[in-house]
N, C-alpha and C positions, 0 to 999 in steps of 0.2 A: 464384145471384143474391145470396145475404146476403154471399158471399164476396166480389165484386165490391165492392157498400158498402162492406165492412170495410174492404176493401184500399184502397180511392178516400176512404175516410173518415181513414185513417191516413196517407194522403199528403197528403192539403189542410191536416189539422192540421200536418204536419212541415212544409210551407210556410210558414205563416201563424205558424208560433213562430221566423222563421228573422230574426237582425237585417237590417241593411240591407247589413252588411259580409259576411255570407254570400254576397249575391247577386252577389258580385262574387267570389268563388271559383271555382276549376274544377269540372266539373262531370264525371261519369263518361261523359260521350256525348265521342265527340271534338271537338274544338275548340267546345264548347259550356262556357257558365258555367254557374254556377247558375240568373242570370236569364234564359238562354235556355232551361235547360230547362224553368222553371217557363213560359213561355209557350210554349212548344212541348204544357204540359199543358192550355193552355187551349184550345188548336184541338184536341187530344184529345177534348174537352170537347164542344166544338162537334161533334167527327164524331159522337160518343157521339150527343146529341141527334137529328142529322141522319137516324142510320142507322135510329134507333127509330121515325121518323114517315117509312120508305121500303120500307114493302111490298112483299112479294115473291110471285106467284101463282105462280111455279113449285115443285117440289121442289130441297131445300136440294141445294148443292156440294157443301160442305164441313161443319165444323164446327171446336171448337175449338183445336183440332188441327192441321188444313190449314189455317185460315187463314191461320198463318205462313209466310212462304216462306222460304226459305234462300239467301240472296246467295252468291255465289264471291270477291267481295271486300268489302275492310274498309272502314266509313261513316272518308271524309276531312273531312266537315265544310264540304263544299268544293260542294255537288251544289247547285243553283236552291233548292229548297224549304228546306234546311238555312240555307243563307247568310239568304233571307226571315228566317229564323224569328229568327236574329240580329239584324236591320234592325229586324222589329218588335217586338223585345225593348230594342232600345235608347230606342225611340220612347216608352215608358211614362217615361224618367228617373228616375223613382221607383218604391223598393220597392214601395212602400204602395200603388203603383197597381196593380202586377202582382197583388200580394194583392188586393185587391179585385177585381178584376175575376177570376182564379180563383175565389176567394171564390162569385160571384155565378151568373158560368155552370158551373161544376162544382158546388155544389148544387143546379140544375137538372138537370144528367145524371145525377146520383145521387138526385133523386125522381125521373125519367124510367124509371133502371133498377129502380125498387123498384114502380112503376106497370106494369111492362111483364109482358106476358102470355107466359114462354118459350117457350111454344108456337109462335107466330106468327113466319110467315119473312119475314126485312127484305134488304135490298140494299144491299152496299158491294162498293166495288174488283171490279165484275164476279163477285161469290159471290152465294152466297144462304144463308143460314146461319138457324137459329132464331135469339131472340132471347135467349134461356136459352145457345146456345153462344156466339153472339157474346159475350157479357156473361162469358160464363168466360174465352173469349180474350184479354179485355183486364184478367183476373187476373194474367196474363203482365206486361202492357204495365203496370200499374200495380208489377206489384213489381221489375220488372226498372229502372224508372226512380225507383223509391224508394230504390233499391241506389243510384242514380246521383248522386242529391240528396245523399247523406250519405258519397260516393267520399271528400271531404277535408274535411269534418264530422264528425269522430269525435264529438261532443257531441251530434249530433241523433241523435231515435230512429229505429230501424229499421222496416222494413215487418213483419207481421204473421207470427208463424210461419206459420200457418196458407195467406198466400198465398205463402209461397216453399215451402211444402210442395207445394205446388199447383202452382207452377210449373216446379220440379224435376221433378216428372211430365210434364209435359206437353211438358220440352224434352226429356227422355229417351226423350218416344215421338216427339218428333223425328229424334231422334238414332240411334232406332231400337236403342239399349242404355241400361242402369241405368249412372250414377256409381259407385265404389264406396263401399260404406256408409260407409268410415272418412270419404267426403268430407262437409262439413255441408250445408246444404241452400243455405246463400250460398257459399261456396266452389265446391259444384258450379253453380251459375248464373253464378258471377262467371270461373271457368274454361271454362265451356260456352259461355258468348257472348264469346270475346276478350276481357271488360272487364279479366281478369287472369291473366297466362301462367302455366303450370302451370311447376310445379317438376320436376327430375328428377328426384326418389323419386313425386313426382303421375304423371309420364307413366307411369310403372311402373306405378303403380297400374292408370292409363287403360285398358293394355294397347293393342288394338286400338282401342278408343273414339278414342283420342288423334290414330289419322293421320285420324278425321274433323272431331276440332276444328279452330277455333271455329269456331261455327256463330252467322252472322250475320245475325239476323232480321230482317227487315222488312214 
């Protein structure tokens, strides 16, 4: 849970320090900018909220782990929901709006998730998960798109060791094998999800790992 915060706490900052010429940069998602992604954190935001007040009376699916699934191909940027999120990324015209309006409902998600009792099971996308692993799952989804905020922003800061430590695990028991150690802990997630092609002395590395990359979560 506090991991969750940190990592959500360390991306709103990185937003909200970012000028207005940043939001008009590429972004690490495909054919996504900056400012699509920052609204695409905002309906994050919203599910965040949505998922904590949708109780679940059965025993959990999953947890945070399986709630990822693994696609067979790669996000074109091209798919109904994607394209939206573009539309209503342009609709804001202003930085300063998208900022705020993250600003307002992701500090709601983020007391939501420090209010929330792990214990208790909620309902998204057909799972039923606790609230404690939902909320770890989306340690993933926050650092994996903090990586993406700052693909062609060398000048902003990074996501938090501690959630891409976190998150390196979790793609690895995905993936069902360890990275190797010499990889860092953003290398091995920027190599593990497509955002960046392994090098031929990296596939070496990978060994067998490699004919299962990338592995493209959703």
């Amino acid at each position: 849970m506090d991991l969750f915060s940190h990592s959500w706490t360390a991306l709103r900052t990185a937003v909200a320090d970012l000028s207005d010429q940043d939001f008009e940069q590429p972004s690490g998602c495909t054919g996504w900018l900056v400012r699509d992604l920052a609204c695409h954190l905002i309906i994050d935001a919203q599910d965040v909220l949505i998922t904590l007040v949708t109780p679940a009376e059965t025993a959990p699916t999953d947890d945070a782990v399986t709630y990822w699934k693994v696609a067979e191909t790669p996000p074109t940027g091209d798919d109904d929901l994607d394209a939206l999120i573009v539309r209503l990324a342009a609709a804001y015209e202003e930085p300063r709006l998208l900022k705020f309006h993250l600003d307002d409902v992701g500090a709601a998600a983020g007391r939501a998730a420090e209010l929330a009792d792990p214990a208790v099971r909620v309902a998204t996308q057909d799972m039923v998960l606790t609230a404690g692993d939902y909320l770890s799952a989306y340690v993933l989804e926050w650092t994996l798109h903090h990586l993406d905020l700052i693909a062609h922003l060398p000048d902003v800061a990074g996501p938090p060791a501690e959630g891409l430590a976190r998150t390196r695990e979790m793609l690895e028991k995905i993936a069902g094998a360890p990275f190797p150690a010499s990889f860092s802990d953003t290398d091995a997630l920027l190599i593990g999800t497509g955002r960046r092609a392994a090098t031929d002395a990296e596939k070496a590395e990978l060994g067998e790992l490699a004919a299962k990359l990338p592995l493209y979560l959703g």
